[in-house]
PDB file of N, CA, C, O and CB in Angstrom:
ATOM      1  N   UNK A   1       0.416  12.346  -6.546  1.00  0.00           N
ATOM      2  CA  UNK A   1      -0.521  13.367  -6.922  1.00  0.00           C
ATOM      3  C   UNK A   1       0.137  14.722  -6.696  1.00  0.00           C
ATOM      4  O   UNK A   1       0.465  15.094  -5.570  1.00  0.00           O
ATOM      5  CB  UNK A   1      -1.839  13.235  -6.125  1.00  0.00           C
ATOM      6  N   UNK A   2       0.327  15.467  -7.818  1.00  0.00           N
ATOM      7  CA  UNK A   2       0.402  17.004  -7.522  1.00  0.00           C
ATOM      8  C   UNK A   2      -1.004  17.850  -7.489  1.00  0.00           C
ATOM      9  O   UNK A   2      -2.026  17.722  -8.162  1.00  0.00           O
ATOM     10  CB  UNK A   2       1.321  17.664  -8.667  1.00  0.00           C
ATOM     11  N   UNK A   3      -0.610  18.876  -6.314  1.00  0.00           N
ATOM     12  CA  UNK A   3      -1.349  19.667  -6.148  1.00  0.00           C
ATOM     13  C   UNK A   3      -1.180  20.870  -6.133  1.00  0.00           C
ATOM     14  O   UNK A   3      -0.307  21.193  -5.326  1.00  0.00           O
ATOM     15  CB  UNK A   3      -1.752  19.442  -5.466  1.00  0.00           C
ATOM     16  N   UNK A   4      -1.874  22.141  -6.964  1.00  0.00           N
ATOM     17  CA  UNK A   4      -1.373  23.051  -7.543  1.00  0.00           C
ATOM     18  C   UNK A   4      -2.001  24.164  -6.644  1.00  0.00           C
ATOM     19  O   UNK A   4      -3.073  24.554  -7.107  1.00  0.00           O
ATOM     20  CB  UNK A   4      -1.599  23.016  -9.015  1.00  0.00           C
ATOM     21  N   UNK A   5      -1.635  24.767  -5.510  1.00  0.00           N
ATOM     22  CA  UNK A   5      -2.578  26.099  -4.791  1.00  0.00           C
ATOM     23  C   UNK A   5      -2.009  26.744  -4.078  1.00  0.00           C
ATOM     24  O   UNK A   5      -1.106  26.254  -3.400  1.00  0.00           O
ATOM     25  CB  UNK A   5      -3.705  25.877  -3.972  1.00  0.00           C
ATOM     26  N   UNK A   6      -2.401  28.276  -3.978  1.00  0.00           N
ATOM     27  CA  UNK A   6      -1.335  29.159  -3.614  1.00  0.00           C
ATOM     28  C   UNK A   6      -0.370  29.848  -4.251  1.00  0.00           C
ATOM     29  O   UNK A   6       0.175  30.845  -3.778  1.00  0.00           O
ATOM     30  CB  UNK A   6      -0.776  28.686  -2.994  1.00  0.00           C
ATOM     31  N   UNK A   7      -0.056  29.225  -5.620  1.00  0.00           N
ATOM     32  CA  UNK A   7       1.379  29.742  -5.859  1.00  0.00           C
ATOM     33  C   UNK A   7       2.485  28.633  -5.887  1.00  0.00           C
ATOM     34  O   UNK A   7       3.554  28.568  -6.494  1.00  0.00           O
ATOM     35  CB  UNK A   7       1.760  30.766  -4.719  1.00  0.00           C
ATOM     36  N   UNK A   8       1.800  27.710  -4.943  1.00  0.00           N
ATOM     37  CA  UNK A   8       3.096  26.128  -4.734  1.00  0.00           C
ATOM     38  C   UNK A   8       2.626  25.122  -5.091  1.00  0.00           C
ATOM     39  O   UNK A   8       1.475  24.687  -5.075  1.00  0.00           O
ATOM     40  CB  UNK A   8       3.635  25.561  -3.229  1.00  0.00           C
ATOM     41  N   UNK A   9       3.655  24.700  -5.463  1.00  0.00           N
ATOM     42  CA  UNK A   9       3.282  23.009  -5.999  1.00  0.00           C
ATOM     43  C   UNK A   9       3.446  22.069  -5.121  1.00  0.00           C
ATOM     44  O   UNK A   9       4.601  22.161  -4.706  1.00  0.00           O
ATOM     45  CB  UNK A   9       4.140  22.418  -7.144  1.00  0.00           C
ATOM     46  N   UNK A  10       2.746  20.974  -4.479  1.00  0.00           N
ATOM     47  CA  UNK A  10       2.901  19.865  -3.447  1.00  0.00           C
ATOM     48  C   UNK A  10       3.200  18.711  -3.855  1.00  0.00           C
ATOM     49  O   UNK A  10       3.426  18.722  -5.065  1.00  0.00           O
ATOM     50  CB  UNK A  10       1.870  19.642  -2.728  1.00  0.00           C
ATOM     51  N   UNK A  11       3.316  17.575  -3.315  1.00  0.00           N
ATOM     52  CA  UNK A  11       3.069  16.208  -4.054  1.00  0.00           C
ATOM     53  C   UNK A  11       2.879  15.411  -2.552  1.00  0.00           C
ATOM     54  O   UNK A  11       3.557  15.310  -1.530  1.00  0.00           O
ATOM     55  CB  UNK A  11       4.571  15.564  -5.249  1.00  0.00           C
ATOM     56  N   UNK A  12       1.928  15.049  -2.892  1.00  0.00           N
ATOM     57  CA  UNK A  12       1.523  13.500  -2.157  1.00  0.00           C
ATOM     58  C   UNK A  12       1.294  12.281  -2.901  1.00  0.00           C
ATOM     59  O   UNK A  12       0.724  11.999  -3.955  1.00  0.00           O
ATOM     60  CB  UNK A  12       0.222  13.553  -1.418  1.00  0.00           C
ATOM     61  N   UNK A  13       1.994  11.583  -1.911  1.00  0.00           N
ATOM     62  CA  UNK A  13       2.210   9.922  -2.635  1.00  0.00           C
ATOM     63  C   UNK A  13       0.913   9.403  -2.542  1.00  0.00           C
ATOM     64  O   UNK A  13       0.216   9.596  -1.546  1.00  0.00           O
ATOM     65  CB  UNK A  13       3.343   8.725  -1.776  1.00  0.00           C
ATOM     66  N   UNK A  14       0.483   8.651  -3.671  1.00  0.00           N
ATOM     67  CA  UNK A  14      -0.500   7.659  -3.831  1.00  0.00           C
ATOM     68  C   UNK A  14      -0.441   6.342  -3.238  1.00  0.00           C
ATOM     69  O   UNK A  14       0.039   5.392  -3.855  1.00  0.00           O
ATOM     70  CB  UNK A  14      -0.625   7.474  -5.030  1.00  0.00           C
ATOM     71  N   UNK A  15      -0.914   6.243  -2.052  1.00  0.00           N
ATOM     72  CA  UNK A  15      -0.293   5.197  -1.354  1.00  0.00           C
ATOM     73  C   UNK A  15      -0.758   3.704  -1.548  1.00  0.00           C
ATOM     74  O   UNK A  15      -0.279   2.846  -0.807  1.00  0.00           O
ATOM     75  CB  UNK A  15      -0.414   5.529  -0.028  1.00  0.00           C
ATOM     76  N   UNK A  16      -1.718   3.346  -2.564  1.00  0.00           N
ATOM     77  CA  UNK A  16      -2.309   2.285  -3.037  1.00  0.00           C
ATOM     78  C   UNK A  16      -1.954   1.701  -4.062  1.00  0.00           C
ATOM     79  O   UNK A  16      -1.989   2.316  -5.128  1.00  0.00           O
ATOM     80  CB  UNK A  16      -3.309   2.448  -3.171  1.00  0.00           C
ATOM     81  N   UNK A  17      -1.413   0.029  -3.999  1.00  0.00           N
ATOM     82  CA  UNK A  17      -0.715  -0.429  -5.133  1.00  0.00           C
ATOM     83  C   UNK A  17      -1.939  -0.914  -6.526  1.00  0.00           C
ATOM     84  O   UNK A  17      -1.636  -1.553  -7.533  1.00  0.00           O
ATOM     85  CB  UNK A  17       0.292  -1.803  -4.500  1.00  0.00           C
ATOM     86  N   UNK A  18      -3.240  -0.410  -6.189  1.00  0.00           N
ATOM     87  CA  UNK A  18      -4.480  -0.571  -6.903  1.00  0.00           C
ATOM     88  C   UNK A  18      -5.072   0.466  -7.292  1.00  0.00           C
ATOM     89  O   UNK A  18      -5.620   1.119  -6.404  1.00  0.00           O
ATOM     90  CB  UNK A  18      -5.331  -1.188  -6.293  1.00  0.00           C
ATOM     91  N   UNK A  19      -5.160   0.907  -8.522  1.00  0.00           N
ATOM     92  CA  UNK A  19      -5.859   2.252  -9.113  1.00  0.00           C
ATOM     93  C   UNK A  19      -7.262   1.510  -9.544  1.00  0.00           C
ATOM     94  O   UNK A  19      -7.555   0.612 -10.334  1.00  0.00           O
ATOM     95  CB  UNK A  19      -4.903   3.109 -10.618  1.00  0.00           C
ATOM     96  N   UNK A  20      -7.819   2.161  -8.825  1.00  0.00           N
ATOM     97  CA  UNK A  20      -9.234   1.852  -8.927  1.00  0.00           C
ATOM     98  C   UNK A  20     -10.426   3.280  -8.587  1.00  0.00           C
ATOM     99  O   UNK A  20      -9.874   4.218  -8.012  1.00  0.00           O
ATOM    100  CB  UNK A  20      -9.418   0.553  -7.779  1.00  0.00           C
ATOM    101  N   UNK A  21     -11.367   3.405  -8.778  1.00  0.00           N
ATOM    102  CA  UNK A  21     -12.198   4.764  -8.310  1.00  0.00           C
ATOM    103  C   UNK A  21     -12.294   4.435  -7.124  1.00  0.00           C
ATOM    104  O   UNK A  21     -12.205   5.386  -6.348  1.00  0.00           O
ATOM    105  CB  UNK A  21     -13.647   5.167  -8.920  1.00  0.00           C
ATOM    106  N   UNK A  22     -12.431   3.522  -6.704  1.00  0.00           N
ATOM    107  CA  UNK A  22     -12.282   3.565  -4.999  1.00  0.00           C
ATOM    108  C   UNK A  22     -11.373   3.972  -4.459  1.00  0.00           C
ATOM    109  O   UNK A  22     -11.583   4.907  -3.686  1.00  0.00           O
ATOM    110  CB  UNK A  22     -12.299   2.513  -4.336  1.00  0.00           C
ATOM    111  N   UNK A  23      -9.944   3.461  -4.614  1.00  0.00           N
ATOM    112  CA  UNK A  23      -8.781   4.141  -4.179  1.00  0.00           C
ATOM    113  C   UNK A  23      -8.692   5.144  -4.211  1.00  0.00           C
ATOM    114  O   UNK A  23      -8.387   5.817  -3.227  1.00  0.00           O
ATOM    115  CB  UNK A  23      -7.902   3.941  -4.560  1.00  0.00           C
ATOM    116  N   UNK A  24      -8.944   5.641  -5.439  1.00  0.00           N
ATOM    117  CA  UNK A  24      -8.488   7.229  -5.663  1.00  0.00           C
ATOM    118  C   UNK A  24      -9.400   8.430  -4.399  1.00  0.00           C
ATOM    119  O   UNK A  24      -9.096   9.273  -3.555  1.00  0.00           O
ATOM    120  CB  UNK A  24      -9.062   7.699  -7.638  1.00  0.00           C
ATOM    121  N   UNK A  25     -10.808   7.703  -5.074  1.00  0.00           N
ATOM    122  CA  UNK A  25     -11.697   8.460  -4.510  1.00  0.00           C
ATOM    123  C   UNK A  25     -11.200   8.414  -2.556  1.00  0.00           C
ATOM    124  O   UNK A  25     -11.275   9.291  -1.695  1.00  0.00           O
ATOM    125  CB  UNK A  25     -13.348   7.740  -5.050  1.00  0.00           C
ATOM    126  N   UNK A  26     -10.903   7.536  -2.522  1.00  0.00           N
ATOM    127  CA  UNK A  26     -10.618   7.219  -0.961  1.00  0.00           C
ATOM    128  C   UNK A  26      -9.112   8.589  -1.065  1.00  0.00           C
ATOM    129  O   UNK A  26      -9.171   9.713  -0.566  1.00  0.00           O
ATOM    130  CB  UNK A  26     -10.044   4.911  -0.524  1.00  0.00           C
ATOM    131  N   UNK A  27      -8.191   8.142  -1.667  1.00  0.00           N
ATOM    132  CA  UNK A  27      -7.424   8.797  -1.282  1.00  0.00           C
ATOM    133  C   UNK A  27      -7.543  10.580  -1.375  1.00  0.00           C
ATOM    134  O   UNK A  27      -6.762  11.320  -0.775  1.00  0.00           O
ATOM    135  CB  UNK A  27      -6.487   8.190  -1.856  1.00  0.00           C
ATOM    136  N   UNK A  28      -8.605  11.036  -2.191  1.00  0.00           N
ATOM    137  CA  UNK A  28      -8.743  12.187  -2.801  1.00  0.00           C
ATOM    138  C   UNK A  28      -9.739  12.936  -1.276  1.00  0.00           C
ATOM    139  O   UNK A  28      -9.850  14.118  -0.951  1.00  0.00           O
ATOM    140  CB  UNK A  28      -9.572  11.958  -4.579  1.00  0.00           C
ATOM    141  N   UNK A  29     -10.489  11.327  -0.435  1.00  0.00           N
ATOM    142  CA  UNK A  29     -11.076  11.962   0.161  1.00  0.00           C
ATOM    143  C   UNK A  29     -10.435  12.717   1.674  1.00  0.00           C
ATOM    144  O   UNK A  29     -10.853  13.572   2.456  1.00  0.00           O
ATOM    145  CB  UNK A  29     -12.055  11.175   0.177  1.00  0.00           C
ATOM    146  N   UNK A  30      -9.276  11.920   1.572  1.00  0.00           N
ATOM    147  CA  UNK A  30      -8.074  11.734   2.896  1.00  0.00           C
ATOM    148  C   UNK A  30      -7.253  13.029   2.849  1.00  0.00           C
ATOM    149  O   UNK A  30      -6.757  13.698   3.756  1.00  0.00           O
ATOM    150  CB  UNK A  30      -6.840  10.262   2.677  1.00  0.00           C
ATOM    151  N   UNK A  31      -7.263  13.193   1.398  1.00  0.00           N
ATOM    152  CA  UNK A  31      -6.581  14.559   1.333  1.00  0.00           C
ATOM    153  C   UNK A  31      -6.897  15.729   1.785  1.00  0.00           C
ATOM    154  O   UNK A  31      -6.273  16.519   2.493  1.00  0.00           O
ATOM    155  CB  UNK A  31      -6.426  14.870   0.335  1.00  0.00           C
ATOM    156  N   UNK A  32      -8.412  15.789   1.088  1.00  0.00           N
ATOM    157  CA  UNK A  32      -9.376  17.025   1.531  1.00  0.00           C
ATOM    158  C   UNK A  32      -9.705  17.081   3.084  1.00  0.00           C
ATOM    159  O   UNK A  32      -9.990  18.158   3.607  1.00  0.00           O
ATOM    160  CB  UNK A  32     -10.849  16.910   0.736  1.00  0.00           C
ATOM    161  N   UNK A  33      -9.650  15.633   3.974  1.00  0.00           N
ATOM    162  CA  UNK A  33      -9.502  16.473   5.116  1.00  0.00           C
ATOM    163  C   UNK A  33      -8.379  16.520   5.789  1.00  0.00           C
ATOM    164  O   UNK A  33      -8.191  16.418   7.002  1.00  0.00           O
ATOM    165  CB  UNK A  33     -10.323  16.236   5.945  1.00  0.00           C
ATOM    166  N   UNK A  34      -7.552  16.702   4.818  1.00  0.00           N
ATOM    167  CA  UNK A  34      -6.118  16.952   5.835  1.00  0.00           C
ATOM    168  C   UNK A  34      -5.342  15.808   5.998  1.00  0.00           C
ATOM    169  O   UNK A  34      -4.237  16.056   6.480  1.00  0.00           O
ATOM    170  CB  UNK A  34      -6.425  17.389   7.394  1.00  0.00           C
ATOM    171  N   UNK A  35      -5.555  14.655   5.757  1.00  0.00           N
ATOM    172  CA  UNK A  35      -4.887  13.573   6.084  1.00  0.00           C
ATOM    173  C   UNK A  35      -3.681  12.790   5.775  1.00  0.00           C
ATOM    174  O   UNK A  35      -3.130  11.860   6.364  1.00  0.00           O
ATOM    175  CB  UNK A  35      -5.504  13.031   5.979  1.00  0.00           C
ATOM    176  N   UNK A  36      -3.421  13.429   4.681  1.00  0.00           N
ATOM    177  CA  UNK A  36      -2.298  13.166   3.847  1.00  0.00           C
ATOM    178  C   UNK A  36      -1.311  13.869   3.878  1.00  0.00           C
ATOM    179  O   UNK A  36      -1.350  15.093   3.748  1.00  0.00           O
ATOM    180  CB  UNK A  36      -2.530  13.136   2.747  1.00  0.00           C
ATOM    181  N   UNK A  37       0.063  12.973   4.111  1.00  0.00           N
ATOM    182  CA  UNK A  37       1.002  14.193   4.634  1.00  0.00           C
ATOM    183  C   UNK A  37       1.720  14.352   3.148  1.00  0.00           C
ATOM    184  O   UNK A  37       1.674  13.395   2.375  1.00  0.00           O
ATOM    185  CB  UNK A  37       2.252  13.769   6.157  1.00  0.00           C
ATOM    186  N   UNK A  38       2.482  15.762   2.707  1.00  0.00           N
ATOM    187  CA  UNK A  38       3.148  15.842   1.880  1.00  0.00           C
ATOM    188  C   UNK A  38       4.518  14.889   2.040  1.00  0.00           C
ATOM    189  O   UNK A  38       5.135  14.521   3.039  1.00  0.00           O
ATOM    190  CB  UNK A  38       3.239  17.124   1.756  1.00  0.00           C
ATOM    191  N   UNK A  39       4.717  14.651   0.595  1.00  0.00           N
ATOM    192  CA  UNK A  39       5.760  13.731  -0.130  1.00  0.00           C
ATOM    193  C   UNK A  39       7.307  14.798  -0.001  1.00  0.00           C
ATOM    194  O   UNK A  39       7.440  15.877  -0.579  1.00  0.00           O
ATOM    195  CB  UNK A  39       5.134  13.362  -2.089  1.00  0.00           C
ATOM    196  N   UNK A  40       7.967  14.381   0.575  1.00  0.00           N
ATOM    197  CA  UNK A  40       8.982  15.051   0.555  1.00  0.00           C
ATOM    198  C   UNK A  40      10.326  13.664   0.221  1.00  0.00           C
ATOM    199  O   UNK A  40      10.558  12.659   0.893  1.00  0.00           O
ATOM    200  CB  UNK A  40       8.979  15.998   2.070  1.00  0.00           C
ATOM    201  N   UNK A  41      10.798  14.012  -0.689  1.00  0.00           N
ATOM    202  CA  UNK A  41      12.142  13.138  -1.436  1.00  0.00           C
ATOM    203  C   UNK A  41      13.476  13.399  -0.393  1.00  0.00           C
ATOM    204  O   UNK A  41      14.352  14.230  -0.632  1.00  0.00           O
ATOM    205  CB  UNK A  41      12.600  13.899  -3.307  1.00  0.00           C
ATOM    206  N   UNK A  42      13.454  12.746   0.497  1.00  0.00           N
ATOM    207  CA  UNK A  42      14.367  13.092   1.508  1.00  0.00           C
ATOM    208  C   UNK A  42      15.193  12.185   2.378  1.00  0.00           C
ATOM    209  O   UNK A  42      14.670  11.095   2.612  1.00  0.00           O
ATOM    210  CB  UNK A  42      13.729  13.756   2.262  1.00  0.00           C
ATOM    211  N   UNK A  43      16.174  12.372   2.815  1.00  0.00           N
ATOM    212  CA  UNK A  43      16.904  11.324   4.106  1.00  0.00           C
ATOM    213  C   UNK A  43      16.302  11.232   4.865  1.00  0.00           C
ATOM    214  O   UNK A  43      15.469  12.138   4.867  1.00  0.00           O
ATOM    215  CB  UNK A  43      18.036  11.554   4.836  1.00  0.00           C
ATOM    216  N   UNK A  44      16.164  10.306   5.956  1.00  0.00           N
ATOM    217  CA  UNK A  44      15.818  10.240   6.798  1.00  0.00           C
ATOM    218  C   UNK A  44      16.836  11.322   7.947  1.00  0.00           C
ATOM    219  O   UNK A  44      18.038  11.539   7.789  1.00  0.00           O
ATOM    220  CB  UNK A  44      15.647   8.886   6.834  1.00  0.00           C
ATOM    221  N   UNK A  45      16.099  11.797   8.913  1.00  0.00           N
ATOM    222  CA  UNK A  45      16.755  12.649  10.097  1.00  0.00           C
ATOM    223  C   UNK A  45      17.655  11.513  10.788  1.00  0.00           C
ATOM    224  O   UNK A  45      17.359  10.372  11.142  1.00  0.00           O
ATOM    225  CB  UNK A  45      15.513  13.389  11.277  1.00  0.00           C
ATOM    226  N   UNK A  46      18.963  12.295  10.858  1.00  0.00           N
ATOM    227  CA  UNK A  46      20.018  11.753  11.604  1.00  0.00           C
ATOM    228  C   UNK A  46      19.741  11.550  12.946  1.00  0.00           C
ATOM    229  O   UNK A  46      19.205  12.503  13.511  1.00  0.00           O
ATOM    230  CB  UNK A  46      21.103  12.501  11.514  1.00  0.00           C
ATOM    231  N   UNK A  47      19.993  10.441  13.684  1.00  0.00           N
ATOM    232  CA  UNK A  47      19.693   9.824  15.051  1.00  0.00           C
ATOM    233  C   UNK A  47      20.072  10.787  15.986  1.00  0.00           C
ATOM    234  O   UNK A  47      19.274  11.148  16.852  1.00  0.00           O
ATOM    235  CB  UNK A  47      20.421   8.488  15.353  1.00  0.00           C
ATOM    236  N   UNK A  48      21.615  11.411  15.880  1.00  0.00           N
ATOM    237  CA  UNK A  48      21.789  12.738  16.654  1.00  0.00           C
ATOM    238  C   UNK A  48      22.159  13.619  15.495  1.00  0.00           C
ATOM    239  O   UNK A  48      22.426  13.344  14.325  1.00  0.00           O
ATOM    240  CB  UNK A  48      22.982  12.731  17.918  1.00  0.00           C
ATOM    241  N   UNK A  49      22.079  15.113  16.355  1.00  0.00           N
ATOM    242  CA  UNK A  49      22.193  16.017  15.555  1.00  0.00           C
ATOM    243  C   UNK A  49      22.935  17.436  16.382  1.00  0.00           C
ATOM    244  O   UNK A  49      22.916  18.574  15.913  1.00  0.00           O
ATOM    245  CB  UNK A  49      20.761  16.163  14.950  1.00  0.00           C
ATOM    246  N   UNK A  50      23.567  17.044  17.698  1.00  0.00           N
ATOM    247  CA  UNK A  50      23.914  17.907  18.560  1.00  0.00           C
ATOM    248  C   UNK A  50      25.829  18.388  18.524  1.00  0.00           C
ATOM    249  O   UNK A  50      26.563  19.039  19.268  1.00  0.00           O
ATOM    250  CB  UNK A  50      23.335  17.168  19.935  1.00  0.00           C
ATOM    251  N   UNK A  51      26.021  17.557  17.092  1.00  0.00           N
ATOM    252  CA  UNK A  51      27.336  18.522  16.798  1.00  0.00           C
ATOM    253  C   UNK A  51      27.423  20.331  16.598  1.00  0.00           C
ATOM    254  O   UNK A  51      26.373  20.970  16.540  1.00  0.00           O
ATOM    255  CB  UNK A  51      27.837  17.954  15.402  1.00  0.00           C
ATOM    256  N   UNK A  52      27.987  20.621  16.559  1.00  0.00           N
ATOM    257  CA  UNK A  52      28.158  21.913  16.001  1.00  0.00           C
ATOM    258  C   UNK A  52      28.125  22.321  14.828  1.00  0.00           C
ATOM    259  O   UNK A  52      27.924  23.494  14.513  1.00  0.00           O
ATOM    260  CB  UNK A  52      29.023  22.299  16.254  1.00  0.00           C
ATOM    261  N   UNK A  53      28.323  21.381  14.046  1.00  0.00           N
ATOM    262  CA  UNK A  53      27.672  21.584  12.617  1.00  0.00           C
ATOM    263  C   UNK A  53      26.927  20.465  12.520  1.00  0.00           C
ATOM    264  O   UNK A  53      27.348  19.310  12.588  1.00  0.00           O
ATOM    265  CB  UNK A  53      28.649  21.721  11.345  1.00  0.00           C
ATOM    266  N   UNK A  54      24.925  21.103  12.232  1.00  0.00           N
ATOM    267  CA  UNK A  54      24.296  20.051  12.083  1.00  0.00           C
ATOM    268  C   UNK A  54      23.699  20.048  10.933  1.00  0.00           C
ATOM    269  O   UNK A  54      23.395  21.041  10.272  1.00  0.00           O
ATOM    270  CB  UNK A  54      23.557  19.825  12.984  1.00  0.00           C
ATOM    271  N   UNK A  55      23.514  18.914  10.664  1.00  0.00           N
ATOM    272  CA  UNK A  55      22.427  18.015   9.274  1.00  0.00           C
ATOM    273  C   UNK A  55      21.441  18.232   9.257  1.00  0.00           C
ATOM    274  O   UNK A  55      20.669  17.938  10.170  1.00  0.00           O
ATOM    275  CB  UNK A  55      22.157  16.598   9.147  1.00  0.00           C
ATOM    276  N   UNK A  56      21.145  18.790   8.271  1.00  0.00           N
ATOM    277  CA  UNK A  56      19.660  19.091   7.435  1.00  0.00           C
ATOM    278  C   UNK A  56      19.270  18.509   6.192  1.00  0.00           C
ATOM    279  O   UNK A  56      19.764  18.661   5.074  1.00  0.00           O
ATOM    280  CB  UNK A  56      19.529  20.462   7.061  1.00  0.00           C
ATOM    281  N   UNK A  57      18.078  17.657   6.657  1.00  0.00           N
ATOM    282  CA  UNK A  57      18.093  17.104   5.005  1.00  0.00           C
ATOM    283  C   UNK A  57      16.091  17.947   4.890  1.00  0.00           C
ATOM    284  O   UNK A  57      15.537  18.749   5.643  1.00  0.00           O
ATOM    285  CB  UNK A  57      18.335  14.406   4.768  1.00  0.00           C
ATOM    286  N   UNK A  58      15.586  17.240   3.593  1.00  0.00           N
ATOM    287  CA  UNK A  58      14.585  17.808   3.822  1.00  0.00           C
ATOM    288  C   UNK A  58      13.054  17.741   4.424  1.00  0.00           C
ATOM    289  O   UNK A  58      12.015  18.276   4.036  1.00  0.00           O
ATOM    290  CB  UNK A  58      14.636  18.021   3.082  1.00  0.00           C
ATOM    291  N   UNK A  59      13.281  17.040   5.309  1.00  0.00           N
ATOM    292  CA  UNK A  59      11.942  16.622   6.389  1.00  0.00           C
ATOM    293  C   UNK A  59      12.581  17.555   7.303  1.00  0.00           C
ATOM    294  O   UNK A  59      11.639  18.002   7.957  1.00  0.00           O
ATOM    295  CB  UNK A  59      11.645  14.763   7.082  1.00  0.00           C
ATOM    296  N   UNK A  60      13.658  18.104   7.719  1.00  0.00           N
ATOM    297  CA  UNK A  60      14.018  19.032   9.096  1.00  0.00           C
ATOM    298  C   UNK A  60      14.009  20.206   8.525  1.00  0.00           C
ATOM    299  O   UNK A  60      13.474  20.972   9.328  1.00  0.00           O
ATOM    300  CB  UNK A  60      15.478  18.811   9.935  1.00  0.00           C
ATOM    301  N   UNK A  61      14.359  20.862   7.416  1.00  0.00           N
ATOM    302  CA  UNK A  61      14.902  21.930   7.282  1.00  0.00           C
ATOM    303  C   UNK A  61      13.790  22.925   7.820  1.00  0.00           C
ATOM    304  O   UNK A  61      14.172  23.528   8.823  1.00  0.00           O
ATOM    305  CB  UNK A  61      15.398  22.082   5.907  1.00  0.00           C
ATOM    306  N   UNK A  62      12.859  23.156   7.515  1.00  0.00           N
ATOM    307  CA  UNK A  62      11.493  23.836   8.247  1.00  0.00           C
ATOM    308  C   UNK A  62      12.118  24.044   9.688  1.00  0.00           C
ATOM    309  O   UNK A  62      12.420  25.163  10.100  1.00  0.00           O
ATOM    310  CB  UNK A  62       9.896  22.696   8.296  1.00  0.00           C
ATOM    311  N   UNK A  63      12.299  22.824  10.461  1.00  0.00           N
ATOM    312  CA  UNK A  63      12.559  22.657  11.715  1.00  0.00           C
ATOM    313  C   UNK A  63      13.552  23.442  12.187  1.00  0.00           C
ATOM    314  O   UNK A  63      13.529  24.214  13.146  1.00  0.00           O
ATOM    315  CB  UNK A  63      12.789  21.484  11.957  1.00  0.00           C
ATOM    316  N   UNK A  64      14.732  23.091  11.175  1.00  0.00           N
ATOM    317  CA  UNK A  64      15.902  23.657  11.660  1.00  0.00           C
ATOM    318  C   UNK A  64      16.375  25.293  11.666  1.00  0.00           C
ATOM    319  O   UNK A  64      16.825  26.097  12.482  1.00  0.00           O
ATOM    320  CB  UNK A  64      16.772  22.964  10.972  1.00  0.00           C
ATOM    321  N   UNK A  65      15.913  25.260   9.970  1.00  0.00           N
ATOM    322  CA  UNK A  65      16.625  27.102   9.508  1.00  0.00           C
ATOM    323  C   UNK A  65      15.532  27.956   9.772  1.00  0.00           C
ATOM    324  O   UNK A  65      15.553  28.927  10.528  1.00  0.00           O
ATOM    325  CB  UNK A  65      17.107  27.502   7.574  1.00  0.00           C
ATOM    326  N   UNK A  66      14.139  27.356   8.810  1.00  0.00           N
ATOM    327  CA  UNK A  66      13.265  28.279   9.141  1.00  0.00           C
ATOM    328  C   UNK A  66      12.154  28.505  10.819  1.00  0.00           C
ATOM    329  O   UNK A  66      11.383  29.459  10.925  1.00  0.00           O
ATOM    330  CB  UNK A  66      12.510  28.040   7.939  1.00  0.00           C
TER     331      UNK A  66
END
């Protein structure tokens, strides 16, 4: 699902292998209160990261730069 507000575009995954009005509605309702985390297309975070030059993929970068 994209979601269009603010100025930014989001995406959260549809996490149900059944499209049905229930699902949706369930998932549409999970969203609205917050429950759904954004979809980010990313590596997983490296186990360590305490070199001197470290890895950023995009679940850290928030963490890291900004």
């Amino acid at each position: 699902m994209l979601v269009h507000a603010a100025g930014a575009v989001n995406k959260f995954l549809f996490d149900s292998e059944e499209i049905s009005v229930e699902t949706i509605s369930s998932f549409v309702n999970r969203y609205l209160e917050g429950k759904v985390e954004k979809y980010l297309k990313s590596e997983d975070a490296p186990a360590t990261n305490d070199e001197p030059v470290k890895v950023i993929v995009g679940k850290t970068y928030k963490e890291l730069v900004l």
